[in-house]
N, C-alpha and C positions, 0 to 999 in steps of 0.2 A: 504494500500500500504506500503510495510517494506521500512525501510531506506535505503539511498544510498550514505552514508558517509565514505565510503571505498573500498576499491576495492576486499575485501574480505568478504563484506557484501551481504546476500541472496539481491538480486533485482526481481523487476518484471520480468514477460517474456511476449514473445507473445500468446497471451490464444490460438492462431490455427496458424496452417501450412499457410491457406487461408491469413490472418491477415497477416504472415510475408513474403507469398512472393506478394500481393498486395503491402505492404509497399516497399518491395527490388524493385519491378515495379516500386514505386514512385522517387526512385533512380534514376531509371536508363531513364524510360520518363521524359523528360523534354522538354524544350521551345527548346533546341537543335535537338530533332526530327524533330520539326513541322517547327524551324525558321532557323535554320541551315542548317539542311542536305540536303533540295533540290536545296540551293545557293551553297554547298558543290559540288552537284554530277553536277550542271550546270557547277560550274567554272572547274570541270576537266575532262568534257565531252570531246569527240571529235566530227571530224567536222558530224559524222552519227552516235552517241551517245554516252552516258554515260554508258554501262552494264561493259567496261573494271575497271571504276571508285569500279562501284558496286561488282565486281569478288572480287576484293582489299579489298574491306571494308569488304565482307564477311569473305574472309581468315584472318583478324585481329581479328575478332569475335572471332574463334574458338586457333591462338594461339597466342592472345596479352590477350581479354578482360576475355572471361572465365573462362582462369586458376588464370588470377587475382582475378577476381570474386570467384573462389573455394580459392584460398591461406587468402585473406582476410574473407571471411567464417569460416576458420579453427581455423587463430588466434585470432579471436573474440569469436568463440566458445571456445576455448581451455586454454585464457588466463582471461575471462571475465573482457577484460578492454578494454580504448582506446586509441588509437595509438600510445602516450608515456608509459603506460605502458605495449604494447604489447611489442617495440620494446626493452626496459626495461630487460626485463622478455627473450626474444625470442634472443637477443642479447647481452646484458649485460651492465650496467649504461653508460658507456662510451658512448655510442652510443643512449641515447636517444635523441638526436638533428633529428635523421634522422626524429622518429615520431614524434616528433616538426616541423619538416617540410612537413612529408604530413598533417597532420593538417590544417598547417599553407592555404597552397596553396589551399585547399577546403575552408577553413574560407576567404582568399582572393578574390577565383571567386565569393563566396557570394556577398561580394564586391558591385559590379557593377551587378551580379545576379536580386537583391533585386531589383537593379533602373529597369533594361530590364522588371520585372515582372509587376512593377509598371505600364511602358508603357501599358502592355497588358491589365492592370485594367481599365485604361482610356480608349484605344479603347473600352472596352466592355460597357462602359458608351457611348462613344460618339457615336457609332454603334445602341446603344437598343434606346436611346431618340435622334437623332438627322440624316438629312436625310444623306446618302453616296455620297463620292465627286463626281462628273460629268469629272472630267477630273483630267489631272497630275497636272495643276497650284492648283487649290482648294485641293487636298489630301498636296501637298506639303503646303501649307498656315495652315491645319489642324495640319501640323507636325510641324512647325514653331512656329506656336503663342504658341503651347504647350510646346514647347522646352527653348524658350525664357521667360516663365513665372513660375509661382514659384511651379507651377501643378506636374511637376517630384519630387520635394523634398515631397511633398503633399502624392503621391502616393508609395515611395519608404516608406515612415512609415508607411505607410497601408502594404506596403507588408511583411517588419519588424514585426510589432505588429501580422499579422497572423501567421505568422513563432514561435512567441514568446509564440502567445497564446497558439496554438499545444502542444509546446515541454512542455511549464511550468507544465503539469500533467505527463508525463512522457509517456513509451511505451504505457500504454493502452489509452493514448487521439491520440497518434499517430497511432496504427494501427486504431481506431473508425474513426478515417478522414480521413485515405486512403481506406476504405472498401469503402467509399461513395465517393471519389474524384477519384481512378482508374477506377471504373466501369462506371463512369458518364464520366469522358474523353475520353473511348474507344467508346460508345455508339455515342458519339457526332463527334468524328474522321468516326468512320463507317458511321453514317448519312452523313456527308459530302463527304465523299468518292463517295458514292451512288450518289449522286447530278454530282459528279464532270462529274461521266465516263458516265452519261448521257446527256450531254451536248454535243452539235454539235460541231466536229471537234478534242475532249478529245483527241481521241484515237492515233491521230499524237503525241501526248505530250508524253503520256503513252509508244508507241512505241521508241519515241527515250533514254527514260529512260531507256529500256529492250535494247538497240541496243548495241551489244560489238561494239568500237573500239579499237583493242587489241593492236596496236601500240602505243597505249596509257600507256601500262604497261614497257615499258621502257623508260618512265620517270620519275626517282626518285619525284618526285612533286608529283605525284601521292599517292606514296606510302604513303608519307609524309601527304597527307591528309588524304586518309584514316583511317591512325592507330590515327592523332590525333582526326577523327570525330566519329572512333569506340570509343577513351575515352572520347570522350564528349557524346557521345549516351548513354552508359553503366553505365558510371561512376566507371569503375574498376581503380584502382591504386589510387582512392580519399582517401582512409580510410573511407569512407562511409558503406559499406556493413559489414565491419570490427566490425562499430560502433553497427549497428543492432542486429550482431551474437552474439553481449554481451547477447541478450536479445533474443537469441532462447532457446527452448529447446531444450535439448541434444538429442530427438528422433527424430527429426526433419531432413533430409538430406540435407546434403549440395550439394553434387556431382549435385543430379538431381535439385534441389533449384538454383545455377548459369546457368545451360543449360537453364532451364524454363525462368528465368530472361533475360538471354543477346539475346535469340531468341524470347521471348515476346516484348524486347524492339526493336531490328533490325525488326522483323514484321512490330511495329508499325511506325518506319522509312520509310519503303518500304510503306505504308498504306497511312501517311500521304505525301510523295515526289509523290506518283501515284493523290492524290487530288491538290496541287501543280500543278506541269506536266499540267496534263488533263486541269485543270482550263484553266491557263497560256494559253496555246494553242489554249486551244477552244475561249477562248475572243479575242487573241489579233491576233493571225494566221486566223483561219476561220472567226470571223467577222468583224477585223480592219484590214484585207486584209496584216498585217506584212510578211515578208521571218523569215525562220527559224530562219537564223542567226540576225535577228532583234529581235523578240521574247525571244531566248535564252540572246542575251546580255543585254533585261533588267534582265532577270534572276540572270545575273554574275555580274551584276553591284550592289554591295552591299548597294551603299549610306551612309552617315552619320549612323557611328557603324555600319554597316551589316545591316540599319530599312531600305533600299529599296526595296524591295521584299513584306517584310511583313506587313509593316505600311504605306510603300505611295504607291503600287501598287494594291494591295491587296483591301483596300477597292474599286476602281476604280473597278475592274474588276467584284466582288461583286455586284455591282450598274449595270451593263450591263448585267447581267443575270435573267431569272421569279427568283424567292424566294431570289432573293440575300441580300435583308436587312438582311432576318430572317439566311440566310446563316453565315456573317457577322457575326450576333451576338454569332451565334454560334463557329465562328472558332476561337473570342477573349477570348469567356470564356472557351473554351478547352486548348487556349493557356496559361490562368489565372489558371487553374487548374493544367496542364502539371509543370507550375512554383510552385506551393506552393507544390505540393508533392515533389519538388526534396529540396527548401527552409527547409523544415523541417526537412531532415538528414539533409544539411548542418546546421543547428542551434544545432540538434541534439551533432553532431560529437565532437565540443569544450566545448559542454555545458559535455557531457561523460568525457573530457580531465582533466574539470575545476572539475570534483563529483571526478575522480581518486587522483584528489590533496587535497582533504578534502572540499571543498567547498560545501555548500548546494546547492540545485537544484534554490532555487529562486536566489539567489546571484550568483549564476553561468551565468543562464540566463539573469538575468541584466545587469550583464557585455557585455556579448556575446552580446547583443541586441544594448547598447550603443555603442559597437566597431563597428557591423557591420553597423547601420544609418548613424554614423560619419566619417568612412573611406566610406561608400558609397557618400558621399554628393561632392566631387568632380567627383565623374564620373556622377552622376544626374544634376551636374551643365554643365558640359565640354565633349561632345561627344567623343574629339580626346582622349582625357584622360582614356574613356571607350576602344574606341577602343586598347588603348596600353596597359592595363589591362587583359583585355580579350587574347592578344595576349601574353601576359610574362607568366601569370598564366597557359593558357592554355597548349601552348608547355613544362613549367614546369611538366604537369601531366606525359610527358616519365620520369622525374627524381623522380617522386614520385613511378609512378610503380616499375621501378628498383630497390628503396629502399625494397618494399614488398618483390620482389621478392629476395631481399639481405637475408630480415628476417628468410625467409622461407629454407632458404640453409641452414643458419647458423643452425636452429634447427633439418634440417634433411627432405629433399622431402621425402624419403623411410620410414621416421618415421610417418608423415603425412598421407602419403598413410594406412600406416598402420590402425592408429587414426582412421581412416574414415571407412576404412572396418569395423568396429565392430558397425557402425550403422546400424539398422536393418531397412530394407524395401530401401536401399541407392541404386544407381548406383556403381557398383565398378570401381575403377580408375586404370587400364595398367602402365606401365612404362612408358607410352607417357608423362605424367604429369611432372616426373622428368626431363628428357629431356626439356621438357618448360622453368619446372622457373631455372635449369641449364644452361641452351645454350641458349634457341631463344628468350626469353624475355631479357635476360640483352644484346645479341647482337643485337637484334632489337631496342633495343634504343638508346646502343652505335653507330649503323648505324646510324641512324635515327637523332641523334643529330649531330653527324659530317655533315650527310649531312644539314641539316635545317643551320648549323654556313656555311657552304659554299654557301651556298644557300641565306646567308644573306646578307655575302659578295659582290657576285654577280649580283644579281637578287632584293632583296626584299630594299634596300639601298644602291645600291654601292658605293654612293657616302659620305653616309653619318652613314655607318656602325660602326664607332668609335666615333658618336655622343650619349650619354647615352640618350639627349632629343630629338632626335628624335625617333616617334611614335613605326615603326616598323626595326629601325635599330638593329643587333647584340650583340650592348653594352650597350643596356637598358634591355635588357634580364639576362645581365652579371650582371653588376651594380645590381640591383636588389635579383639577385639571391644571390648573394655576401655577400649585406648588410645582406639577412634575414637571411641564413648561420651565417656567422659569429657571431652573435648575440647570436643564439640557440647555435655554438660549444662552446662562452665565457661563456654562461650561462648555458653547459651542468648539471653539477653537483648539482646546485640548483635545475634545473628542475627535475632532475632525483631524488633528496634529498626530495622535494615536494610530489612526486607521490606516492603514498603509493602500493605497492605488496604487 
């Protein structure tokens, strides 16, 4: 394996096409498909379904996620570095704070990432050796004593040390574990699927997921959800795919490589919310005699961090159908698996940042590994603390994309286009592209954030929108974003003096 102590030094690649978009899969599925998105399209269903919720998320697919997914592609390909030296190089020293800051923000959702992953390791322990709860009081007791005990810190270094262990040999330990970790997650998503829609009564679940209510698309809430759960689904605008492209070959297409990726991963969204759904339905509607709108609002009631759905309902419902242990086990270790493929670019991405600054790979990694246990051990101890994490960082990722697509102006969409035409066996890309990361991406955020800051005002705090410690108010988003800014703009030039082009 050649060195990677420069940013002008040959490095590995991905030995196949297969290898790197398995791996870009691993990106982009994650525990957000399986744990998120069908709490997602509940809470912005209407009152005869969710398909307006899902029109929405579709159309961010094609022009929020994709062309992010193609722009970080290119400058990963084209500049073979990460994020600070892309933006380095694509923009010029002054401005490496920006990829100091998508960095930063994928290194942050690790964060709390690592503990949520953690959770799912314990279920698939307590699910294979131990019997499923019988009702809401015992699931809740199960998540309690786990909570309140030293079990999450326990589990969040397990999920750390596997993230560590991956990345420590570099590309080729990482595609070798996502050949066997994609294929093994789909398999076990489809088995379940299969379970679900055969279960009496699925098909009311399944249908109101497909059911437009189109009134529903004139409310900016909406919108707002979707484009943030298309970039939680995808994972474009992370610097993640970015980090990958370092380590494609040049023969390798990019155009058709983000389409395959962001519809392989919205697929497996629609795959896993139809096993959701159907489940959900068929337990609690057809045989615990529920109404709709009782059924759906355990759906939308998130619980303690967003685990209501997936950790206290979930195994209950489980326990009320034939094969549900072995169900069970299967849906925590699909969840177990979902996480450590997207864990491993996020370890990946800093550990890339730390080799562009001259640092060796194992010292890179050790750093990375003790920041992200350590800054995780307060959201593994403090739920509300996860939850406001998850909530800064997340909505943060419109201000990450924006940045890419800053990068990508500055060097030239028409020059890009070009770039890309001369790969051979590639999709060619239209004028449509320019127009993307020209107009509707940097105005779809700019929308998108005015609206969410009024929306904060409003709706999500109103009372307490100027308090920085509370959870989900306006100015903990501020505050935050602030500090980390500031920091990177005082420290630009060192940073950018570090990174070796």
């Amino acid at each position: 394996m050649t060195s990677e102590k420069s940013g002008n030094t040959s490095r590995p690649q991905f030995s196949s096409r297969l290898g790197l978009i398995l791996s870009a899969l691993g990106i982009a599925v994650g525990t957000g498909n399986i744990w998120r998105f069908p709490r997602i399209a509940a809470q912005n269903g209407g009152e005869h379904g969710a398909g307006a919720f899902l029109f929405a998320w579709l159309i961010f697919l094609f022009l929020w996620s994709i062309p992010l997914i193609i722009a970080e592609y290119a400058l990963g390909r084209k500049f073979r570095m990460g994020t600070i030296g892309v933006f380095k190089k694509a923009i010029g020293s002054k401005f490496a704070w920006m990829g100091t800051f998508v960095a930063f923000v994928s290194t942050a959702i690790a964060f709390f990432y690592t503990v949520v992953v953690g959770w799912c390791m314990y279920y698939f322990y307590v699910t294979l050796f131990h019997p499923l709860p019988g009702d809401s009081a015992e699931a809740m007791n199960i998540w309690d004593q786990f909570q309140s005990s030293n079990w999450p810190l326990l589990f969040h270094f397990f999920a750390v040390a596997f993230g560590a262990l991956v990345v420590w040999k570099g590309v080729r330990s990482i595609e070798r574990v996502n050949k066997f970790l994609i294929p093994t997650l789909l398999f076990i998503v489809l088995l379940s699927v299969i379970r679900a829609v055969t279960l009496p009564g699925a098909f009311e679940g399944i249908k109101y997921l497909f059911s437009p209510d189109w009134s529903q698309l004139s409310q900016p809430r909406v919108w707002l959800a979707a484009l943030t759960q298309n970039a939680w689904d995808t994972g474009a605008g992370w610097g993640l795919f970015l980090t990958y492209a370092v380590y494609m070959q040049s023969k390798f297409g990019v155009v058709k490589n983000a389409f395959i990726t962001g519809i392989g991963n919205n697929t497996v969204s629609i795959i896993a919310a139809v096993m959701i759904f159907g489940t959900v339905f068929s337990v609690l509607h057809s045989e615990m005699g529920m109404t709709n709108s009782e059924t759906l609002e355990i759906m939308k009631t998130s619980g303690p961090a967003s685990t209501g759905l997936t950790f206290i309902w979930m195994p209950q419902l489980f326990a009320k159908m034939p094969m549900g242990s072995a169900l069970a086990v299967l849906f925590f270790l699909g969840l177990t698996f979902a996480g450590f493929s997207s864990i491993i670019a996020m370890f990946e991405l800093p550990t890339r940042v730390l080799l562009d600054m001259g640092m060796s790979r194992s010292k890179a990694i050790s750093l990375v590994v003790a920041v992200v246990y350590l800054f995780g051990i307060p959201s593994a101890k403090n739920l509300n603390l996860l939850s406001n994490q998850d909530y800064v960082w997340g909505i943060a990722l419109m201000i990450s994309g924006a940045f890419i697509a800053i990068a990508i102006m500055k060097l030239g969409v028409k020059q890009m286009t070009l770039d890309l035409a001369t790969i051979q066996n590639d999709w060619k890309l239209g004028r449509w592209l320019i127009y993307e990361m020209k107009y509707v991406i940097p105005v779809s955020a700019f929308i998108l954030l005015f609206w969410w800051l009024y929306q904060s005002v409003t709706v999500f705090a109103p009372e307490a929108w100027y308090n920085p410690f509370n959870a989900f108010s306006l100015m903990t988003c501020v505050v935050q974003w602030l500090i980390v800014l500031t920091l990177f703009i005082v420290f630009n030039r060192w940073i950018s003096r570090k990174t070796k082009t």
